[in-house]
C-alpha positions as CSV (number, residue, x, y, z in Angstrom):
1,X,4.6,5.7,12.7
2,X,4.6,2.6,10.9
3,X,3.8,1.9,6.8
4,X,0.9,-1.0,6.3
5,X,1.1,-2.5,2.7
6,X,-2.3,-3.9,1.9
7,X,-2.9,-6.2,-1.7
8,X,-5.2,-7.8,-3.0
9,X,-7.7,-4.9,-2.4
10,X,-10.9,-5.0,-4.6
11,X,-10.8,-2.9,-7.7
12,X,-13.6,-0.2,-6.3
13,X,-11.9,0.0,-2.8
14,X,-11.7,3.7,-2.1
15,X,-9.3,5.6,0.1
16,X,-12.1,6.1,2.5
17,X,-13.2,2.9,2.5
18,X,-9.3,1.5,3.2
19,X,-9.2,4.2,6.3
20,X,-12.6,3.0,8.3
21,X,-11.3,-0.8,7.4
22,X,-8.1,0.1,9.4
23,X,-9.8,2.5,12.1
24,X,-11.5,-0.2,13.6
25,X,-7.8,-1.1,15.1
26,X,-6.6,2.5,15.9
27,X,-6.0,6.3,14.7
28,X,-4.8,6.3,11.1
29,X,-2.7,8.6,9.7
30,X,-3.2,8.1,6.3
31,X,-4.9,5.9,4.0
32,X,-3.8,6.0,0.1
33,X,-5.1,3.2,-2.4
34,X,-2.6,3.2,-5.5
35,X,-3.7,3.9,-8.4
36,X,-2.6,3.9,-12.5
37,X,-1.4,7.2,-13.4
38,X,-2.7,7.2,-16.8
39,X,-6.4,5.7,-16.3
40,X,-7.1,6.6,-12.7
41,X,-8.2,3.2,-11.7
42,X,-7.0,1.0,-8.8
43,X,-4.0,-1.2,-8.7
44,X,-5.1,-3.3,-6.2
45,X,-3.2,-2.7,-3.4
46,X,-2.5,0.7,-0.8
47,X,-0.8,1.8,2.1
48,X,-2.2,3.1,5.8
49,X,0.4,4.7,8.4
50,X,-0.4,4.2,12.0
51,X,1.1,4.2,15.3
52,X,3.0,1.2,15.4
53,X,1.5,-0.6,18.0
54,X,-2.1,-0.1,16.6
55,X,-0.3,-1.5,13.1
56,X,0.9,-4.5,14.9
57,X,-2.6,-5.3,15.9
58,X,-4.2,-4.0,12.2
59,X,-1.9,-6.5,10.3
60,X,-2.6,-9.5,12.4
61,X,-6.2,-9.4,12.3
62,X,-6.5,-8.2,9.0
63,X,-4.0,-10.1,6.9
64,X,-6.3,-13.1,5.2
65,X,-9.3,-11.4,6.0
66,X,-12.3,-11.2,2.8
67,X,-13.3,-7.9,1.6
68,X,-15.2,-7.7,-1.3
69,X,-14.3,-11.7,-1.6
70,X,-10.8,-11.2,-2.3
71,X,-8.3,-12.5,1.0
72,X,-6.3,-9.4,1.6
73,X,-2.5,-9.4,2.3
74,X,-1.3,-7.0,4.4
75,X,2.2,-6.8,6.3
76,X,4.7,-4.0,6.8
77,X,5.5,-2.2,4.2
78,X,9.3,-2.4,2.9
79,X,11.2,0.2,1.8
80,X,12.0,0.9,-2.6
81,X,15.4,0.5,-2.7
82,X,16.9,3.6,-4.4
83,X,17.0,3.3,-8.3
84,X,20.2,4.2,-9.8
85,X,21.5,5.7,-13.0
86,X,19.2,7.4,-15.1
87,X,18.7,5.7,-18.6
88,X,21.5,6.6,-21.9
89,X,22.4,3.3,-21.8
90,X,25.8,3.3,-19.9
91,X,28.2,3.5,-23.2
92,X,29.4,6.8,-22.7
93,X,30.6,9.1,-24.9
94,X,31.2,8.1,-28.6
95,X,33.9,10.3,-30.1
């Protein structure tokens, strides 16, 4: 299974929508547009997981493509790198 990063998405792009865009070029697994946790709204990009030889063909014939006349980017997705630490500001103890 391979992770599809997709930006540039237009604002109303649904999840729905970002799944049939991508079935066209194989079964997806998932379909998920990220969006602001406070608002609700879009943030312009999302992820699809596929089988990785359907995403191979997915991110070449849909990275530049126009939707909603915005060029999309898509390639693999990378992975976070791990945060660290956890805030207090790393001056330890004051006695």
């Amino acid at each position: 299974m391979k992770k599809i990063y997709v930006g540039n998405l237009p604002w109303s792009t649904t999840d729905q929508e970002l799944r049939d865009l991508f079935a066209a070029h194989g079964n997806v697994h998932s379909a998920t547009v990220v969006t602001d946790r406070e608002t609700g709204r879009s943030r312009g990009f999302g992820f699809v997981e596929m089988e990785a030889s359907a995403a191979k063909e997915a991110i070449s014939r849909l990275n530049g493509k126009e939707m909603g006349s915005r060029q999309l980017r898509v390639n693999e997705a990378q992975e976070r790198p791990r945060r660290t630490g956890g805030g207090g500001g790393g001056a330890g103890p004051r006695w």
